[in-house]
Steps between C-alpha positions, in 0.01 A plus 500: 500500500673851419578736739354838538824783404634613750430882573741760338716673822612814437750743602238719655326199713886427624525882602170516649517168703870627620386836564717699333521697175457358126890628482657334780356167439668551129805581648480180667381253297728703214813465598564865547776636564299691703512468918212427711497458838487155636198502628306581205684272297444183715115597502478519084680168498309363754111617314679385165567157601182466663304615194737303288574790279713443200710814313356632148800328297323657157511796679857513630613386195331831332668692742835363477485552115701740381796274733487115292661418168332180406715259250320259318706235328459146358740310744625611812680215581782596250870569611463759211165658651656466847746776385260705327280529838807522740564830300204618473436480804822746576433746332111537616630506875679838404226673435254357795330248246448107528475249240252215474495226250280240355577205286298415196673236314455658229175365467278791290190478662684496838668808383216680436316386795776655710531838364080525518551418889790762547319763328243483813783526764639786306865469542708803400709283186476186374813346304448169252704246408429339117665230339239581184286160605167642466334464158342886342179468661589454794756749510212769364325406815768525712598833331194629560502446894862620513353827317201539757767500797694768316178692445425457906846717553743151517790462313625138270831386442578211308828260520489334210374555123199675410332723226231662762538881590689470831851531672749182408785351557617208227747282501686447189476120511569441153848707544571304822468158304697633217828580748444096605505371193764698367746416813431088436538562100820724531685225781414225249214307539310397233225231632298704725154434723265768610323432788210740403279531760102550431483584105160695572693758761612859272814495721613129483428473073709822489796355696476211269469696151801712692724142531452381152557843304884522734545116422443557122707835508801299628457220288256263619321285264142505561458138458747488797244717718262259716221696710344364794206638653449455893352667813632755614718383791755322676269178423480616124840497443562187686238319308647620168832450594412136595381445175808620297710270752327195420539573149920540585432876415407398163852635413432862634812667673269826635168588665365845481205528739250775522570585872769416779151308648511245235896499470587426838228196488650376165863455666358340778347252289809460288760420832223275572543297164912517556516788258764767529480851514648675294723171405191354304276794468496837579178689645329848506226683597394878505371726801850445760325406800670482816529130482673516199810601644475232762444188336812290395602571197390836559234603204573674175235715458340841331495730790171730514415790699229342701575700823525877322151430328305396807655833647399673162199393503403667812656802360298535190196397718569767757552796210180528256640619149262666241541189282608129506897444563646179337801364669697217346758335683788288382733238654868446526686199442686303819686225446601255760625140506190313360639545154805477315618502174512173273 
């Protein structure tokens, strides 16, 4: 049998059953900075317990508005996002803001869903990631609630690729793959696997198009080029690393993988399977997370500034501009000990 709702308490039936004044029981129950004496503070705890009063949280959370940055991304259980927040995080706390984030998957109508929700709590900038997943119409849609915020005074940045009429930050993925494939091409190898990643992700089919126009540059046949599409992660490249193992590398001497994720998986599978590194194969990845410098061999990678744009991307999101700025960011290549030259 349902139960009748229970009655709405209010700030003014705390105050009145305390005794004291709308404004001190706020100050209270507020977290004010505030002082009230003791006594009146023990008596609006005491009435708010007994009434079993709960705080507004919709409107707190309109109050505290103009102080959160909210980040929505696809994955936030990425070393690569981990950096990205970490910074962003930074810079808000110099100018008295606080970041939230929420994870989407990169699933569209998740993405959507999300923004819709945040437009009600009215936080004072919201920043995007986009790996270009979503298919048009779905990106309209999503367009069109990322519009509405802006219209409602809020401000949109996006990390990623985009055509819509906001603030962005790109990487240049297909620039970062390029530098990879030109470094295995130019130290001689010339049977090469790419660990690809998802083949439906803007960012990963870049990195890939990126590996194959450096290997051709340098020399690489294309019918020496084998692509293998995984997850994205450390069980991706393991799986797909697994599989060229049991196949005795089908006579590749290099992996190129779309991140360090999938890289540092790949040559854990291949010392599993008694396969050297970089004696039998050498490895890359892109991004330079931290653990790419700590694994042994330590990771070749393409280096990109994941810390500076989380910290831009407060930036552009704390400085309206009379029209959309396009930032594109490119990587560097490092080179460490899981390659060498054949």
């Amino acid at each position: 049998m349902p139960h009748a709702a229970r009655p709405t308490v209010t700030l003014h039936n705390v105050a009145a059953a305390a005794g004291v004044s709308i404004s001190t029981a706020s100050r209270v129950l507020g977290g004010s900075a505030r002082k009230v004496a003791p006594e009146y503070e023990a008596r609006v705890l005491a009435a708010a317990a007994a009434l079993r009063y709960t705080a507004d949280a919709s409107a707190r959370a309109m109050k505290r508005a103009g102080d959160a940055i909210t980040l929505v991304a696809d994955d936030l259980t990425t070393p690569s996002m981990g950096m990205i927040v970490a910074a962003m995080e930074r810079e808000a706390r110099t100018v008295g803001a606080f970041v939230t984030v929420s994870s989407t998957m990169g699933a569209p109508e998740r993405q959507i869903e999300t923004v819709r929700l945040l437009r009600a709590l009215r936080p004072r900038a919201l920043v995007l990631t986009s790996n270009r997943f979503r298919a048009d119409p779905l990106e309209e849609r999503l367009s069109k609630e990322l519009r509405a915020y802006e219209r409602e005074g809020g401000r949109v940045v996006i990390v990623g690729e985009t055509d819509g009429a906001f603030d962005s930050i790109g990487f240049d993925n297909h620039g970062a793959g390029r530098l990879a494939g030109a470094h295995i091409a130019a130290t001689g190898h010339r049977r090469v696997a790419i660990f690809g990643g998802r083949r439906e992700f803007g960012n990963m089919s870049a990195r890939v198009a990126g590996f194959v126009e450096g290997l051709q540059a340098g020399g690489v046949d294309e019918r020496d080029i084998r692509i293998l599409w995984c997850e994205i992660s450390r069980q991706g490249g393991f799986d797909a690393a697994r599989l060229l193992a049991d196949e005795r590398l089908d006579g590749r001497d290099a992996v190129l993988a779309a991140n360090d994720t999938i890289a540092i998986g790949a040559m854990s599978a291949f010392r599993a399977a008694g396969i050297g590194i970089p004696a039998d194969v050498s490895v890359t990845g892109v991004d330079d997370i931290q653990l790419a410098a700590d694994v042994t061999p330590r990771l070749t990678t393409v280096a990109l500034p994941l810390a500076d744009t989380g910290t831009e991307s407060i930036r552009l999101a704390l400085a309206p501009a009379p029209a959309p700025r396009r930032l594109r960011v490119e990587g560097h290549l490092v080179i460490r000990e899981s390659t060498r030259s054949r």
